[in-house]
N, CA, C and O atoms as a CHARMM CRD file, in Angstrom:
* protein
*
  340
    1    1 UNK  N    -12.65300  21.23700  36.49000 PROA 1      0.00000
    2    1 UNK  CA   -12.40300  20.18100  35.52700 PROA 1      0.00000
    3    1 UNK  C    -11.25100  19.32600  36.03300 PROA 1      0.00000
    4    1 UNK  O    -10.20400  19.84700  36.41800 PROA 1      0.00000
    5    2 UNK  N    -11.48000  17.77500  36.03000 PROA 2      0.00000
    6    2 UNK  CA   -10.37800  17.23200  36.30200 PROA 2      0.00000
    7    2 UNK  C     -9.63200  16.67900  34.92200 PROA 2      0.00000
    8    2 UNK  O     -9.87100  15.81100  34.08200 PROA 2      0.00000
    9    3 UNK  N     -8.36000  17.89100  35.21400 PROA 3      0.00000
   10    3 UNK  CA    -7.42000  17.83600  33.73900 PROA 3      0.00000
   11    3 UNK  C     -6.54600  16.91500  33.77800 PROA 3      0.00000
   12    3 UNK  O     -5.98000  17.04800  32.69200 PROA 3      0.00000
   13    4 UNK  N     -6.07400  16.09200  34.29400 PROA 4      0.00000
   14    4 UNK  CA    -5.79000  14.52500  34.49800 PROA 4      0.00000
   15    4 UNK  C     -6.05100  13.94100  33.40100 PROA 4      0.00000
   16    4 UNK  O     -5.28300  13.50800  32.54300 PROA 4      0.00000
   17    5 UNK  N     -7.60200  13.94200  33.47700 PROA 5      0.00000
   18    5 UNK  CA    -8.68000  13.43700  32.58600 PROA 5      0.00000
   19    5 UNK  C     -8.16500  13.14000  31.11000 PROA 5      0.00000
   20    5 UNK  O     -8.24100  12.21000  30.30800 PROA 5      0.00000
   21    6 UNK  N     -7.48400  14.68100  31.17900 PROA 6      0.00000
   22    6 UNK  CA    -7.73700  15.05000  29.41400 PROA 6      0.00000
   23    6 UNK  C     -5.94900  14.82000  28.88700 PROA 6      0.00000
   24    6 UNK  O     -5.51800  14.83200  27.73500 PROA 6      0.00000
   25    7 UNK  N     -5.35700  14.66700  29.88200 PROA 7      0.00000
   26    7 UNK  CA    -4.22300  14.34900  29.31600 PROA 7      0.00000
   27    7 UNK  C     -3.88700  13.34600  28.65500 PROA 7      0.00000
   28    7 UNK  O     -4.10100  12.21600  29.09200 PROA 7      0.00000
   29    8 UNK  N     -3.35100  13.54300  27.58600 PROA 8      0.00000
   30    8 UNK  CA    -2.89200  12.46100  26.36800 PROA 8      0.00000
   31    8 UNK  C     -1.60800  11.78400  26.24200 PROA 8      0.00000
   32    8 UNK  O     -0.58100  12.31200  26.66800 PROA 8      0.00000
   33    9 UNK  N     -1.61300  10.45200  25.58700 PROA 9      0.00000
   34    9 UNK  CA    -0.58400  10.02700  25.52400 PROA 9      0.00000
   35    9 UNK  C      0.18200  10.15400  24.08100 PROA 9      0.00000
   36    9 UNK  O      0.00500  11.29100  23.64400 PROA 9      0.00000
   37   10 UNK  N      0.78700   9.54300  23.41400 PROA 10     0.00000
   38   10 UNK  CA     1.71800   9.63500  22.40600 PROA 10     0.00000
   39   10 UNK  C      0.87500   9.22000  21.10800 PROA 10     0.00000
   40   10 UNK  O      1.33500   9.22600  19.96600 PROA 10     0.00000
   41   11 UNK  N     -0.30300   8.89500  21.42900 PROA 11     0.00000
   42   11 UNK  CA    -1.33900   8.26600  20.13400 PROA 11     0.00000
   43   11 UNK  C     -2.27800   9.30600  20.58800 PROA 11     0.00000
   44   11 UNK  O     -3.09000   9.52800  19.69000 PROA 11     0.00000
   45   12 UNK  N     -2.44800   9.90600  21.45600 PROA 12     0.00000
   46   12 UNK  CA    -3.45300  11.14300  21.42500 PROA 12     0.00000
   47   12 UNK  C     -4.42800  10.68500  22.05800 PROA 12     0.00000
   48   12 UNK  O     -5.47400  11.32900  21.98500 PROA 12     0.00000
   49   13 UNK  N     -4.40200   9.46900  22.85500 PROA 13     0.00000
   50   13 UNK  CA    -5.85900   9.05700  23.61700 PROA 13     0.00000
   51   13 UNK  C     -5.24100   9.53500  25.18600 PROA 13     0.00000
   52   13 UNK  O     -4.23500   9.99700  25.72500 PROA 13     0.00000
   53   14 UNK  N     -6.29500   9.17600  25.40100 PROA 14     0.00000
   54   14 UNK  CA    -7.00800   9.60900  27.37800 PROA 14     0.00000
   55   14 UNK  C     -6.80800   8.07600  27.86500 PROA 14     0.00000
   56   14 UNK  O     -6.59500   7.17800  27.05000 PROA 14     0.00000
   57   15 UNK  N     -6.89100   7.85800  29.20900 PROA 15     0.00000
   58   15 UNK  CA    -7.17300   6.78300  29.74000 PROA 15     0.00000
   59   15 UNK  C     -8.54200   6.46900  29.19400 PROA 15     0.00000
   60   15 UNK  O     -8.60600   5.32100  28.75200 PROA 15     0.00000
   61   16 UNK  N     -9.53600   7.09300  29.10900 PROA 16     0.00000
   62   16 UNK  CA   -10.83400   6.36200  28.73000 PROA 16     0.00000
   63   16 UNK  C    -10.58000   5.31300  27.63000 PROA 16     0.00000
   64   16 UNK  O    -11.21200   4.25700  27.58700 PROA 16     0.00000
   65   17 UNK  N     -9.61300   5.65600  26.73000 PROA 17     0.00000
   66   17 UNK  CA    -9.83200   4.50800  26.02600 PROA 17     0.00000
   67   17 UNK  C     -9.15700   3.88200  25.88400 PROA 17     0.00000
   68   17 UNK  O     -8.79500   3.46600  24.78400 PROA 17     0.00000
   69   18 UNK  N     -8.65100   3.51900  27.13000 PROA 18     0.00000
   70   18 UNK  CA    -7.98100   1.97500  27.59500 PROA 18     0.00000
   71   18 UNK  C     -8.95800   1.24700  28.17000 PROA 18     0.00000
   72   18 UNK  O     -9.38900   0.10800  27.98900 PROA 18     0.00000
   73   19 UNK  N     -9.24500   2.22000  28.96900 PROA 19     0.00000
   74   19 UNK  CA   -10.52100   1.41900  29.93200 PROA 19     0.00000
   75   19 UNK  C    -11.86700   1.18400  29.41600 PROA 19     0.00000
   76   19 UNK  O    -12.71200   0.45400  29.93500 PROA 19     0.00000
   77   20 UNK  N    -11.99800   1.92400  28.26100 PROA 20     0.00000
   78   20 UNK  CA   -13.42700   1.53400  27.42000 PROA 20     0.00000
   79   20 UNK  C    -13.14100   0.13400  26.56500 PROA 20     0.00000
   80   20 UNK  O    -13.75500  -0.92900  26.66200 PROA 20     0.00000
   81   21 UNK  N    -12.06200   0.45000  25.73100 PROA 21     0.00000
   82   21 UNK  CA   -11.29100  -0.90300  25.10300 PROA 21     0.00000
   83   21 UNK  C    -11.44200  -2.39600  26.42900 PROA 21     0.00000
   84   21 UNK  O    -12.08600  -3.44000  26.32800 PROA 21     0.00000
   85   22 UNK  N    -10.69300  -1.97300  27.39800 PROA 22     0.00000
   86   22 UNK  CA   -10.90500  -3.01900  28.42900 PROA 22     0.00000
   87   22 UNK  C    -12.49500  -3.39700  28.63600 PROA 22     0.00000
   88   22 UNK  O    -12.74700  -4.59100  28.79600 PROA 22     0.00000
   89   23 UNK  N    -13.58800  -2.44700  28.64300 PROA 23     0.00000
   90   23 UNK  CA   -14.20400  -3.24500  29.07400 PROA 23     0.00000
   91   23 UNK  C    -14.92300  -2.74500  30.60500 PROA 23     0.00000
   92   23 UNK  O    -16.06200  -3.06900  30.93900 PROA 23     0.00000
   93   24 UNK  N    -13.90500  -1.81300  31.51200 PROA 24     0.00000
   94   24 UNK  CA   -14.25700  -1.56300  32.59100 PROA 24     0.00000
   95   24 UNK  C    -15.55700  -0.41600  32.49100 PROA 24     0.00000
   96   24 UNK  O    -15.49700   0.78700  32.23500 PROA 24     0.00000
   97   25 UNK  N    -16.26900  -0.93700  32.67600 PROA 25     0.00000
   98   25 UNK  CA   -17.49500   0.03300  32.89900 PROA 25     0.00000
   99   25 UNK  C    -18.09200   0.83200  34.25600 PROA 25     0.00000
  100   25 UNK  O    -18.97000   1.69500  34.23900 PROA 25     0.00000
  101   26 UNK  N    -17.57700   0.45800  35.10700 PROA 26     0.00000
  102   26 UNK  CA   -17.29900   1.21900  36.32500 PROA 26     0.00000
  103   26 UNK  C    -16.37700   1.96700  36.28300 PROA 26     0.00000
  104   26 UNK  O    -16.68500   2.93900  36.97200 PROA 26     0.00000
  105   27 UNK  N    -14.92300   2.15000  35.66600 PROA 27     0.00000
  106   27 UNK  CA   -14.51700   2.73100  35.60900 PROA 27     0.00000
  107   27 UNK  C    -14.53700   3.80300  34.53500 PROA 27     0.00000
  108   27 UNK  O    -13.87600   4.83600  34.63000 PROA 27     0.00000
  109   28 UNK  N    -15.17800   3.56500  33.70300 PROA 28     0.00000
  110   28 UNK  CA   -15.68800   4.32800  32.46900 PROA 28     0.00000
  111   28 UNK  C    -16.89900   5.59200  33.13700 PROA 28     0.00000
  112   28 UNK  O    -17.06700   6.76900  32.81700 PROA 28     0.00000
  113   29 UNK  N    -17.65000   4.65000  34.26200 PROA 29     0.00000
  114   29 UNK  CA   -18.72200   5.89700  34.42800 PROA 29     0.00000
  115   29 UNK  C    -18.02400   6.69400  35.46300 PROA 29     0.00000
  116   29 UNK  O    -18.23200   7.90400  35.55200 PROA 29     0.00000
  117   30 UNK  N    -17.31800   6.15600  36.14100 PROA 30     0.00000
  118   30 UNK  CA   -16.72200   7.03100  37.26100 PROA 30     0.00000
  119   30 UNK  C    -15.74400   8.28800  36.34500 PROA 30     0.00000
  120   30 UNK  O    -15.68600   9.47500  36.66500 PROA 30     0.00000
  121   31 UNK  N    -15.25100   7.84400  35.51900 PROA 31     0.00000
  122   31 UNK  CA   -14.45700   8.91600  34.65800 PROA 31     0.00000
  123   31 UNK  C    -15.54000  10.08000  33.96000 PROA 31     0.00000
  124   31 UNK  O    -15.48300  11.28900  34.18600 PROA 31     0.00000
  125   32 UNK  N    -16.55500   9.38200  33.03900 PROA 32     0.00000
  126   32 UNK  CA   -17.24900  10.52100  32.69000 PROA 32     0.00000
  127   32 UNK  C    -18.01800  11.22100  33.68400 PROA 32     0.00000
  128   32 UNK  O    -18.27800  12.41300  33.51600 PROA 32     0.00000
  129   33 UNK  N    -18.49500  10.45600  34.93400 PROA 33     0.00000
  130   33 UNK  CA   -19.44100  11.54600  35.27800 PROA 33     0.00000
  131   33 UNK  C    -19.00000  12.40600  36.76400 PROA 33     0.00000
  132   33 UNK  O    -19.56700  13.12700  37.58500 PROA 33     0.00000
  133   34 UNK  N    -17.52000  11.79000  36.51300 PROA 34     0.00000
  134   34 UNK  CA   -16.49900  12.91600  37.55100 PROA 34     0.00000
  135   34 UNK  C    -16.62600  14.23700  36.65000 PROA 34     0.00000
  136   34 UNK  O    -16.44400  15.33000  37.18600 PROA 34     0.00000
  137   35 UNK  N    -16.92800  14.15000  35.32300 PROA 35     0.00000
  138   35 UNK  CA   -17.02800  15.85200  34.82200 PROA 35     0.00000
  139   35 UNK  C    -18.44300  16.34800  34.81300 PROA 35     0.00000
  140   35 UNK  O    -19.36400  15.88900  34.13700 PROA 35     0.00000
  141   36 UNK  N    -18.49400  17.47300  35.76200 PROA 36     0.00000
  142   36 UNK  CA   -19.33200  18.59000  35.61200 PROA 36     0.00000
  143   36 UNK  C    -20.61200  18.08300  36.41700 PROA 36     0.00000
  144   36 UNK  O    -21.44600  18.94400  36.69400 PROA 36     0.00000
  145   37 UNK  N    -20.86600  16.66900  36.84900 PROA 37     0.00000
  146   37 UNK  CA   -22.30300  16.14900  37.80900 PROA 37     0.00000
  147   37 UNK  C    -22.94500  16.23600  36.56000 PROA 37     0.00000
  148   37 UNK  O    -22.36500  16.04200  35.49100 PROA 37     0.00000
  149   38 UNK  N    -24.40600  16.59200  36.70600 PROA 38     0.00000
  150   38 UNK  CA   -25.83100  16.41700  35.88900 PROA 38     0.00000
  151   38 UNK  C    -26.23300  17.25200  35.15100 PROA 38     0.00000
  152   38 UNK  O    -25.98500  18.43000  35.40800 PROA 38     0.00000
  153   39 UNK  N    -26.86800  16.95300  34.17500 PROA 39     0.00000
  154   39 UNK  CA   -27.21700  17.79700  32.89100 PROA 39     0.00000
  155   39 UNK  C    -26.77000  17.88800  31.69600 PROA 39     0.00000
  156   39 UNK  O    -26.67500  17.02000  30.82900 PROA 39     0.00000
  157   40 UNK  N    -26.30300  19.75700  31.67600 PROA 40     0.00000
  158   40 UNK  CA   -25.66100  19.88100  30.61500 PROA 40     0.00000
  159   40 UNK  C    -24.18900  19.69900  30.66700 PROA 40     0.00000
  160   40 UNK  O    -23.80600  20.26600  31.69100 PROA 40     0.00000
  161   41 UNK  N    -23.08900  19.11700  29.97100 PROA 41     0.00000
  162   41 UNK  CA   -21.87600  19.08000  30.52600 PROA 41     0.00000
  163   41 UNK  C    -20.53300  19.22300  29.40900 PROA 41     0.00000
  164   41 UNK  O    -19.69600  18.32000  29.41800 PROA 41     0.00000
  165   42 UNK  N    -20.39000  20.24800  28.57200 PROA 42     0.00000
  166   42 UNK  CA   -19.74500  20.50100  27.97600 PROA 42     0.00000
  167   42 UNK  C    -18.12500  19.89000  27.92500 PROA 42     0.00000
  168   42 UNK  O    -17.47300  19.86900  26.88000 PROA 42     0.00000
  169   43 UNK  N    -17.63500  19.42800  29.17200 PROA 43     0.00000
  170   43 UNK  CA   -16.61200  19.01300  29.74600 PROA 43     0.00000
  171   43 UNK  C    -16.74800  17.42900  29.01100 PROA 43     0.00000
  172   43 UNK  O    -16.10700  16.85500  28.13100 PROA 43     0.00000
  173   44 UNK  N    -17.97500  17.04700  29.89700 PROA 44     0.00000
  174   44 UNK  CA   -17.99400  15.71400  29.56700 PROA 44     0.00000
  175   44 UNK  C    -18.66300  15.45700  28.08700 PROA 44     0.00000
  176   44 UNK  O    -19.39400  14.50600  27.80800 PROA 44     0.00000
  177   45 UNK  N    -18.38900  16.16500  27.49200 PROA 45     0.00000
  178   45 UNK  CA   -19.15300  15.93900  25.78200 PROA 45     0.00000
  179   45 UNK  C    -17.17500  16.10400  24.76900 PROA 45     0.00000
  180   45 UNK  O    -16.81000  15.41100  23.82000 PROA 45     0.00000
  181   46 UNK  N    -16.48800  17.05800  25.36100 PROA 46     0.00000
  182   46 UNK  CA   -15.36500  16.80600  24.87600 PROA 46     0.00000
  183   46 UNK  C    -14.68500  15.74900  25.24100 PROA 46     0.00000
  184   46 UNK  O    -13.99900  15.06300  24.48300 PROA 46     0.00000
  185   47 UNK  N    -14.82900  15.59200  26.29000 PROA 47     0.00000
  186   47 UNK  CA   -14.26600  14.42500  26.99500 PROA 47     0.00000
  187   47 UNK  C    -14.17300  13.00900  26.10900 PROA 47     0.00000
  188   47 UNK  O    -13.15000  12.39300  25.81000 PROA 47     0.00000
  189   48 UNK  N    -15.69500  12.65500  25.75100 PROA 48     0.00000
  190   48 UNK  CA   -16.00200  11.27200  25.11700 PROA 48     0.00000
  191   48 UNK  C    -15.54900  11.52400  23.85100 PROA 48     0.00000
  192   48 UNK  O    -14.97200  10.59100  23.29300 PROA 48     0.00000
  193   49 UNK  N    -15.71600  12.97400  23.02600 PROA 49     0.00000
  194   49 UNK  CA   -15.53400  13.17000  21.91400 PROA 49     0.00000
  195   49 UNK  C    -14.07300  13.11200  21.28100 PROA 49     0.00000
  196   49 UNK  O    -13.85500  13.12100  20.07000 PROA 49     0.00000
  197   50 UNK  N    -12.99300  13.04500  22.39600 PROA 50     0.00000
  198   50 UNK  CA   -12.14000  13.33200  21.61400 PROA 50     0.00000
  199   50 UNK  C    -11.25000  12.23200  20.91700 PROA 50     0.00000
  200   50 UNK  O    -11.01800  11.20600  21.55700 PROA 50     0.00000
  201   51 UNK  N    -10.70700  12.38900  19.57500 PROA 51     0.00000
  202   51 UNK  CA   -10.13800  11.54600  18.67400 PROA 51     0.00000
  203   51 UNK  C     -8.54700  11.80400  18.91500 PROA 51     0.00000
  204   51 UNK  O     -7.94700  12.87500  19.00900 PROA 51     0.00000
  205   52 UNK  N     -8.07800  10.50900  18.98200 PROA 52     0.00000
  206   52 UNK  CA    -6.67000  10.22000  19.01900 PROA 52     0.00000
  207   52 UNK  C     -6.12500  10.30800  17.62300 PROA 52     0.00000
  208   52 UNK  O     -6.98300  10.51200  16.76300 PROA 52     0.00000
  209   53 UNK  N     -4.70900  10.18200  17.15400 PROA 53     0.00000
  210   53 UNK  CA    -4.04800  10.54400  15.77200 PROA 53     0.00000
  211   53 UNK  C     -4.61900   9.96400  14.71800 PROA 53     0.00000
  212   53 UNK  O     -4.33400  10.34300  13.58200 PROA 53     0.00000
  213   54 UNK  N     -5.69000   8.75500  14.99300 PROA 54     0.00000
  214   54 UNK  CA    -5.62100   8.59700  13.79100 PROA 54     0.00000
  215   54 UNK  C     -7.40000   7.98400  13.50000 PROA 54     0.00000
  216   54 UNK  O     -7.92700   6.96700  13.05000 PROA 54     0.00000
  217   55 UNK  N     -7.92800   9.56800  14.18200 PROA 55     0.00000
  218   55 UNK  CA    -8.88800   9.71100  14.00000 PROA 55     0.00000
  219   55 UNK  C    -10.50000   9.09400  15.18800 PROA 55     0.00000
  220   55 UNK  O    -11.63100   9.58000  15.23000 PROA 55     0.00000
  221   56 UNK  N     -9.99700   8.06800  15.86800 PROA 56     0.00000
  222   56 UNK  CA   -10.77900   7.08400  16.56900 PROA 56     0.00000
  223   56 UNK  C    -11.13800   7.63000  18.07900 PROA 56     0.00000
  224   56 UNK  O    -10.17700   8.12800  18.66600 PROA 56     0.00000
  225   57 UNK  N    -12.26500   7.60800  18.71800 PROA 57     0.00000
  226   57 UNK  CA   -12.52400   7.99200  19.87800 PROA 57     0.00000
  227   57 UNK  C    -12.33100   6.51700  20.30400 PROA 57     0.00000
  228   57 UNK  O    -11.89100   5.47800  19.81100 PROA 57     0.00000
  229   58 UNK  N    -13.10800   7.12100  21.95400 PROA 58     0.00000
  230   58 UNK  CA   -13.15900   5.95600  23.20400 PROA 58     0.00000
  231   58 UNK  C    -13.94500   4.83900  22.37600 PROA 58     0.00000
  232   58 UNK  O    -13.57900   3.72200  22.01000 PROA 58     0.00000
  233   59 UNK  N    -15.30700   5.61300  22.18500 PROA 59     0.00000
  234   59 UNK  CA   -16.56500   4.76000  21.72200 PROA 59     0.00000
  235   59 UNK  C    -16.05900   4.04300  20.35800 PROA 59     0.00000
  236   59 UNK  O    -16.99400   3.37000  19.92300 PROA 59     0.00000
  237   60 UNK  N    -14.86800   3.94200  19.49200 PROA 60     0.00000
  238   60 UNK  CA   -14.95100   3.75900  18.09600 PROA 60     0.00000
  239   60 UNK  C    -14.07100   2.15500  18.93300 PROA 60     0.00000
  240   60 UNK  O    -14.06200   0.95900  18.63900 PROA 60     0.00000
  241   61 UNK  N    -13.39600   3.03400  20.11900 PROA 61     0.00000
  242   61 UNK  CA   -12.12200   1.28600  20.34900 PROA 61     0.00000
  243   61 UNK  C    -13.14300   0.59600  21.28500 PROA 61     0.00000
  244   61 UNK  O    -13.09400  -0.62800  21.16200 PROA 61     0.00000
  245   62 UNK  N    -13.97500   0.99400  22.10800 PROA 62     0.00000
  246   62 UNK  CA   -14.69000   0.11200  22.54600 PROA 62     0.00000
  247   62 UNK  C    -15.12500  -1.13600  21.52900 PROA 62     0.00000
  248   62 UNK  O    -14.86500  -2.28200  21.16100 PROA 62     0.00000
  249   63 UNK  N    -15.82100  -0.21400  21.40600 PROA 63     0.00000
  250   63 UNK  CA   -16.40200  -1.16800  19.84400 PROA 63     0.00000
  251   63 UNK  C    -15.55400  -2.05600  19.25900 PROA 63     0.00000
  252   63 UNK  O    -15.80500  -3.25800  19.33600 PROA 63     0.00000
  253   64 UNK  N    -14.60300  -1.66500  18.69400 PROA 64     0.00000
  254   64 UNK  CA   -13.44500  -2.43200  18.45700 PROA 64     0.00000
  255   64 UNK  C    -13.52200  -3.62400  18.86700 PROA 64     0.00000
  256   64 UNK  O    -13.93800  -4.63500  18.30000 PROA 64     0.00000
  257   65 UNK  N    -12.97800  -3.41400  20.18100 PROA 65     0.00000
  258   65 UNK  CA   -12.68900  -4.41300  21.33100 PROA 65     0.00000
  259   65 UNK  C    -13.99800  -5.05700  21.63500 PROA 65     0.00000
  260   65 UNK  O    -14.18500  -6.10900  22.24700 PROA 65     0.00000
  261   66 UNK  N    -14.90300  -4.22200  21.08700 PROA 66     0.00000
  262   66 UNK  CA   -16.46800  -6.10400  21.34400 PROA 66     0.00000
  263   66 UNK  C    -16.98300  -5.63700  22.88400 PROA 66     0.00000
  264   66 UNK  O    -17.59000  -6.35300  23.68000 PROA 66     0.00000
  265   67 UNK  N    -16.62300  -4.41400  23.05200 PROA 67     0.00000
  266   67 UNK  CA   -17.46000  -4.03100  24.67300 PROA 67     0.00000
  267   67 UNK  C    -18.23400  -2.84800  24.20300 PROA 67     0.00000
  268   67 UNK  O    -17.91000  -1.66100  24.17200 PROA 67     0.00000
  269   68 UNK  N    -19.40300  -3.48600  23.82200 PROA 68     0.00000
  270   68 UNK  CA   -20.81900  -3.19900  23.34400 PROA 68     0.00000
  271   68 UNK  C    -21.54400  -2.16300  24.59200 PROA 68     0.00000
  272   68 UNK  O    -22.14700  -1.16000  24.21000 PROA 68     0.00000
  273   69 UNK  N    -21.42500  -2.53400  26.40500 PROA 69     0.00000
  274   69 UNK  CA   -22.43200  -2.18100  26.69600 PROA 69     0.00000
  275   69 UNK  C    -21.18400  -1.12700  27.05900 PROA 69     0.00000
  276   69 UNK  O    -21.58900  -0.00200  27.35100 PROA 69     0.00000
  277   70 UNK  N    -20.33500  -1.23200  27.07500 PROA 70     0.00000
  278   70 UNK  CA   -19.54900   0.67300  27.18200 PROA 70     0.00000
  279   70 UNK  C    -19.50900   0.96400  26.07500 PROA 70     0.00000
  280   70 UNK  O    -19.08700   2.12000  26.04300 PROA 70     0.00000
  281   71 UNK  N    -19.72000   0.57100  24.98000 PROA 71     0.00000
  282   71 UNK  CA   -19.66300   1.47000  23.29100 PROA 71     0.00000
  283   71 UNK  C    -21.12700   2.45700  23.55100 PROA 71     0.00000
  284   71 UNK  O    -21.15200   3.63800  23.20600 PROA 71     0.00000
  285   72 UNK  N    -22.57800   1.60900  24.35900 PROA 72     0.00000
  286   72 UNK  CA   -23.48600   1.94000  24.28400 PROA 72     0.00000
  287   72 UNK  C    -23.70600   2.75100  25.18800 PROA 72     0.00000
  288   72 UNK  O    -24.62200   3.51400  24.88000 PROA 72     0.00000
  289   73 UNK  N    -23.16300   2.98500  26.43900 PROA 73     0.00000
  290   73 UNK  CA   -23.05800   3.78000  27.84300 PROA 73     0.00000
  291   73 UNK  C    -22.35600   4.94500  26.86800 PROA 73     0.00000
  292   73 UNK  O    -23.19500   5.60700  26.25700 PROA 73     0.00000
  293   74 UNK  N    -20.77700   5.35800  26.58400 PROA 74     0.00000
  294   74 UNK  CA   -20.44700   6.38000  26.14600 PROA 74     0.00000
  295   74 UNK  C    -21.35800   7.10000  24.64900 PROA 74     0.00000
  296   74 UNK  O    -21.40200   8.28800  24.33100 PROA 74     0.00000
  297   75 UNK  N    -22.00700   5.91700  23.94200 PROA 75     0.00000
  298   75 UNK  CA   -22.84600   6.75600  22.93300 PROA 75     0.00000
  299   75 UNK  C    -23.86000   7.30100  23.42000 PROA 75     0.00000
  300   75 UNK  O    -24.23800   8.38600  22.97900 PROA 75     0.00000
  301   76 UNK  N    -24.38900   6.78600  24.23600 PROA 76     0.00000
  302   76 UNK  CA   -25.86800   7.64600  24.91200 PROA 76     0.00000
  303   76 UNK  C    -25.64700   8.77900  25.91200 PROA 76     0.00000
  304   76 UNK  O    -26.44800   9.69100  26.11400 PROA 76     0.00000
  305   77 UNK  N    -24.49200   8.61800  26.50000 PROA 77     0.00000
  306   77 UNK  CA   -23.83500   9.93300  27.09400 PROA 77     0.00000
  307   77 UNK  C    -23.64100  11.04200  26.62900 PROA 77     0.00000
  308   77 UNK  O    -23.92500  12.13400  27.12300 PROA 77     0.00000
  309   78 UNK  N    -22.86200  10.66100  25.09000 PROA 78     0.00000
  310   78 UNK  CA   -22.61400  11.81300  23.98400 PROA 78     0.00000
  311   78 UNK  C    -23.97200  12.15400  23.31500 PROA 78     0.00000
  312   78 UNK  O    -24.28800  13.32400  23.09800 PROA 78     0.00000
  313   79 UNK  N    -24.81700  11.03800  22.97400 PROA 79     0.00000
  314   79 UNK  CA   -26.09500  11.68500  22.27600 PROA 79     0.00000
  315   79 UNK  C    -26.96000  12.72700  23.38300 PROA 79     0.00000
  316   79 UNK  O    -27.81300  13.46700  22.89200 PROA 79     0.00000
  317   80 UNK  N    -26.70600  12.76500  24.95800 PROA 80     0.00000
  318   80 UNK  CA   -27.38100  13.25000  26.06100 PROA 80     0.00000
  319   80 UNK  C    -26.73200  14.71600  25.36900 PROA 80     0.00000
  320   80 UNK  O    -27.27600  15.52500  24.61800 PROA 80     0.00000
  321   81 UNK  N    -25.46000  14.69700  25.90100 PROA 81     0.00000
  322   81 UNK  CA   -24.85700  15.64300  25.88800 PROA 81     0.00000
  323   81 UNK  C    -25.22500  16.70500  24.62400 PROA 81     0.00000
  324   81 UNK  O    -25.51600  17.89300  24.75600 PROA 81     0.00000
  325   82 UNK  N    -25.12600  15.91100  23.31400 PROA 82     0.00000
  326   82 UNK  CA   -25.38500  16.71100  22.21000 PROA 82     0.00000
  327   82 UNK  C    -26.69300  17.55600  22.51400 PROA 82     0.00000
  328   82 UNK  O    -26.77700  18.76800  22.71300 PROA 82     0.00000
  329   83 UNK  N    -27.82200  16.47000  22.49400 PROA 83     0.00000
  330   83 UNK  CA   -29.02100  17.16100  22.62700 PROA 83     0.00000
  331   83 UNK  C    -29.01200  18.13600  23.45000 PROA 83     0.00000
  332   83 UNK  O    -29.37600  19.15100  22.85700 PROA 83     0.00000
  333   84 UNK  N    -28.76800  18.33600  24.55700 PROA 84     0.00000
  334   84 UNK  CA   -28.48400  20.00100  25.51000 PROA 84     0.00000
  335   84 UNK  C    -27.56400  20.63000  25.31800 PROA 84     0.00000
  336   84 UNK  O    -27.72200  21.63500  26.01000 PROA 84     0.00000
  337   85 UNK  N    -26.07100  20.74600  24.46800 PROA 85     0.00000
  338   85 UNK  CA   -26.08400  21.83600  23.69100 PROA 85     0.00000
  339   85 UNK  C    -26.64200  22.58100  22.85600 PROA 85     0.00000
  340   85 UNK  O    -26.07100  23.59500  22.45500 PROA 85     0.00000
């Protein structure tokens, strides 16, 4: 696992959701699918899932921020993920 990844800042987010907020979608896939390669990926299902203090994931600030086709890349990642747990 790259635990980098998962380290938080003072609001409880990851880099992902700077870079989902931004917009970078290359850098968004290079982050999720540096965890675990193909399939099932438990890593990368916490990963997208996790909520900062005040409740909001990657996918909730994407959105936010109006970057639709990474709101839609990290939701279909997480809906992948769900379905094979």
């Amino acid at each position: 696992m790259n635990k980098n990844l998962f380290d938080l800042d003072l609001m409880g987010r990851t880099a992902l959701f700077y870079v989902a907020g931004g917009g970078d979608i290359e850098a968004v896939n290079r982050m999720i699918y540096s965890l675990s390669g193909t399939g099932m990926s438990p890593q990368r299902l916490s990963f997208i899932s996790i909520k900062d203090i005040n409740g909001i994931t990657a996918i909730d600030m994407a959105e936010q921020a109006g970057q639709k086709e990474v709101a839609a890349l990290l939701r279909s990642e997480k809906g992948r993920m769900n379905f094979f747990e």
